[in-house]
N, C-alpha and C positions, 0 to 999 in steps of 0.2 A: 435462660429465662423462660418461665411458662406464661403463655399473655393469656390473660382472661379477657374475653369477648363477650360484648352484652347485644343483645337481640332486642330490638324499641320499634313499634308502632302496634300491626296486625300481630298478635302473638301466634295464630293459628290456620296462617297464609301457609301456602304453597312453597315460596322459597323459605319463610321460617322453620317449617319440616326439616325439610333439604339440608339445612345448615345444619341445623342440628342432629339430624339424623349421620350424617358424613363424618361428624365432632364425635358428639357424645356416645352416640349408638342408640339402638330402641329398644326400650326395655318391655316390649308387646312385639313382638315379630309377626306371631301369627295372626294378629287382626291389620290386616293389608291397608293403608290407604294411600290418594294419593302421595309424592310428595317426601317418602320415607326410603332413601335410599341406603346399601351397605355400610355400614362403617367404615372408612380410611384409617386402620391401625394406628397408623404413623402421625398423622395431625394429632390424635391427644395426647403421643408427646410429651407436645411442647406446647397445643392448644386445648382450651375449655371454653364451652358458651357456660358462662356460669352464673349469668342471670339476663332475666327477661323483663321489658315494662307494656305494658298494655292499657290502655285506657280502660276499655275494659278487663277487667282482672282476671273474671273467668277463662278468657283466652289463655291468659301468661301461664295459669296454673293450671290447664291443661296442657300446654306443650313441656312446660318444668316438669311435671309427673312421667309425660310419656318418654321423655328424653335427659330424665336424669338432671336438671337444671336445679340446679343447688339454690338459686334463690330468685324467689320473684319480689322486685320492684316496687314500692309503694308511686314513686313519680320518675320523672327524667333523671333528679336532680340523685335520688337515692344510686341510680342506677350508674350515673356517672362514676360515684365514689366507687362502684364495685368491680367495675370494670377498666382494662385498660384500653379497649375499644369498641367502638358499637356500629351495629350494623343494623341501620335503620330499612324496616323489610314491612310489604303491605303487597296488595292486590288493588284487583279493577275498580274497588273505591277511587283511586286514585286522589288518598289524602295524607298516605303516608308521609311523604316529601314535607309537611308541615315540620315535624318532629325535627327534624335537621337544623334548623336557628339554635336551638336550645343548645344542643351538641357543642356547632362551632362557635357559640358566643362563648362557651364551657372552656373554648379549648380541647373539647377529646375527640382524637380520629374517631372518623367516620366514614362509612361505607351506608350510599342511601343508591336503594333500590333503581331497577329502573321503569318505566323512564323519570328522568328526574324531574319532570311536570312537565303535563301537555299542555302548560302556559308559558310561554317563552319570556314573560316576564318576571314571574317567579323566578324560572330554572335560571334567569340571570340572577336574579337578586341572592341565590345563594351561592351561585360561584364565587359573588364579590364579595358577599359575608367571608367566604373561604380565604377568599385571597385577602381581606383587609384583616382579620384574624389571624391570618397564617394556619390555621387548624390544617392537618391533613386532612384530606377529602378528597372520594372519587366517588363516580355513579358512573354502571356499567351496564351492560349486558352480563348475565353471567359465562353466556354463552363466548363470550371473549375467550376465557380463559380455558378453551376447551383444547388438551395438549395437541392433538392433532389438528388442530387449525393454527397454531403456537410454531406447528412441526413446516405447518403449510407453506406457512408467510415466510420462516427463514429460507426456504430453499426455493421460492419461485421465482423470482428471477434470476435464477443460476440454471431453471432448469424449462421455461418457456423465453428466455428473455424478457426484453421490458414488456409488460403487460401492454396488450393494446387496447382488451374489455373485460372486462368483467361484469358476471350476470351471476344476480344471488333471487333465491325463491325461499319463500316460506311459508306459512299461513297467518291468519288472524287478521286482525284490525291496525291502521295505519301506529298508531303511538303505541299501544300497550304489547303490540307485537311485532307491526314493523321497524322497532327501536332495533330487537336481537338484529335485525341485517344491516340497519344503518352502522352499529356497532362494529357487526363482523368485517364490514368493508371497510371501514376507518381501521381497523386493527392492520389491517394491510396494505392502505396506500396514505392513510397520514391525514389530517383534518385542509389540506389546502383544495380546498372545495371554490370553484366559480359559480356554478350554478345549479337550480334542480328545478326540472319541468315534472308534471305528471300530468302523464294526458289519461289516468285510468279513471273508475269508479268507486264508488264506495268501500264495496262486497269483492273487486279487482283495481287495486291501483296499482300503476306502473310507472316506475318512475324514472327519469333520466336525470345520472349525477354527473356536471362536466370535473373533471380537475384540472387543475391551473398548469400541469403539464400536457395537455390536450386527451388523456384517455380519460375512455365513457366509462360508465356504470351503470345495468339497471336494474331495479329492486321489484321484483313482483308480488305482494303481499296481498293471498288470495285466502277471501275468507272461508272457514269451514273446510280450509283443504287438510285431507290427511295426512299430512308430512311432517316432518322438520323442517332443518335448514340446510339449502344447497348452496353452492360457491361453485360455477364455472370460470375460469380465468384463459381467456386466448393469447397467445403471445407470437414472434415472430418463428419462433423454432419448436412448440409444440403449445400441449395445452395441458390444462390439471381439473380434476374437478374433486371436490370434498362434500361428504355429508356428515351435520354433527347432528349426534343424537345421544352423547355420553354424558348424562346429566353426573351422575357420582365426580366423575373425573374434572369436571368443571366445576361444579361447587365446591368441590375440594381446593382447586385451583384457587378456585374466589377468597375462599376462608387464609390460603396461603399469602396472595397476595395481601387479604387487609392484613393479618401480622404482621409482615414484612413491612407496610405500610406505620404501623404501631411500632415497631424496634428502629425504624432508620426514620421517621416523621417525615418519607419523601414517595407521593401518591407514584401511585401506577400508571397514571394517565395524567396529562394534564392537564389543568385547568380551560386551558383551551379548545381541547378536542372534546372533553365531557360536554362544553356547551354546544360545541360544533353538531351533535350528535341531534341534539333538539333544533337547532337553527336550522338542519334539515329536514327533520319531520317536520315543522309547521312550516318550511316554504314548499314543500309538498302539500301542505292541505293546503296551502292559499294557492298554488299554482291549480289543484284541481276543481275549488269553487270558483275563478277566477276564468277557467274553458281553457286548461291546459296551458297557461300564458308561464313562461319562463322568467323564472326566481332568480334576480343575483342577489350573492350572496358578499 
């Protein structure tokens, strides 16, 4: 089967490149921008982003043009018919996550950006949409799906023992970018989360995650630093550390996983841990308006 994939919200965001650039291919090479990675052979396959919606239009029909996208969208509703699943994608507006009701009232899998709202009462309101629809749905990091953190998590505790901490670092701001590590570290020890303190600041928050089998975790997300993402893990019998920085290879991952998600209608993550992901970013900003006071969760 070949899944067609539809692209809905910012049509000319950062990760809508990405997708499509990884899918379709770019048919301008030589005018560089962000956001536009290699082609993955293999995904079109058996995959095509083969149409986009965009509120505004201009967007849709400049990312269709650049990347070969065979049809842009008049509304949600068009976009549904054409597709067999959508991946609802946006930027620092942070309004993309609207567009997701439509979808799962719809019934069609979806795949919505992250983070999935830095209101923790929305990002419930559409998990329960999800679950009282039944629609598939996830919202991730893409950086999840990056194979060698994939590679990481299966062999660490075979190869430090049971972890005792774990320290991840990245940059940016608490939601729009300390999501990638809340993500990463859920990808490897499971959403049973007790509590989260942050005793950082704004521009450096730090944050401490207990889980319910007694190992820490802390998250340093420093604004304006030049990095990626780091993952230290200490264990009784050694240690590992990881840097991911393979956007290609994870966005490819992402686009893998929502098909899969579209051929067997059974999400990557689940329902649980998606929201668990936000319940920790905002008990992190209420623990550090709050003068570092400890979140249970």
């Amino acid at each position: 089967m070949h899944t067609k994939l539809g692209i809905a919200g910012e049509g000319w965001c950062f990760h809508a490149r990405a997708v499509s650039s990884v899918v379709n291919g770019d048919r301008n090479p030589d005018n560089e921008i962000p956001g536009v990675f290699p082609q993955v052979p293999e995904l079109q396959k058996h995959v095509t982003i083969a149409s986009v919606w965009d509120p505004i239009r201009e967007n849709a029909e400049q990312l269709a043009d650049r990347f070969a996208i065979p049809h842009v969208a008049q509304s949600p509703a068009e976009l549904s018919q054409a597709v067999d699943g959508v991946l609802v994608l946006g930027d620092k507006s942070m309004e993309f996550q609207r567009h997701a009701y439509q979808f799962l009232e719809s019934g069609v899998p979806c795949y919505v950006d992250k983070p999935l709202s830095p209101d923790l009462q929305e990002a419930t309101e559409i998990v329960e949409l999800a679950r009282k629809t039944g629609t598939p749905f996830f919202s991730a990091s893409p950086a999840r799906f990056a194979p060698q953190l994939q590679e990481f998590g299966s062999r660490l505790t075979a190869e430090i023992g049971t972890p005792l901490s774990i320290a991840l670092a990245g940059p940016g701001e608490l939601f729009f970018y300390g999501v990638h590590l809340v993500d990463i570290l859920l990808s490897l020890r499971g959403p049973d989360v007790l509590s989260v303190q942050n005793v950082g600041e704004p521009q450096s928050e730090l944050i401490k995650v207990t889980f319910s089998d007694g190992v820490l975790a802390s998250i340093h997300v420093v604004a304006d630093a030049k990095s990626r993402f780091h993952v230290l893990a200490l264990g009784r019998q050694d240690w590992r550390h990881l840097y991911i920085d393979n956007y290609q290879d994870y966005f490819a991952n992402l686009v893998r996983s929502t098909e899969q998600m579209v051929l067997n209608r059974e999400a990557p993550i689940s329902l649980r841990e998606v929201l668990r992901v936000i319940e920790i970013l905002a008990a992190a900003r209420d623990s550090r308006l709050k003068g570092g006071q400890r979140i249970a969760l």
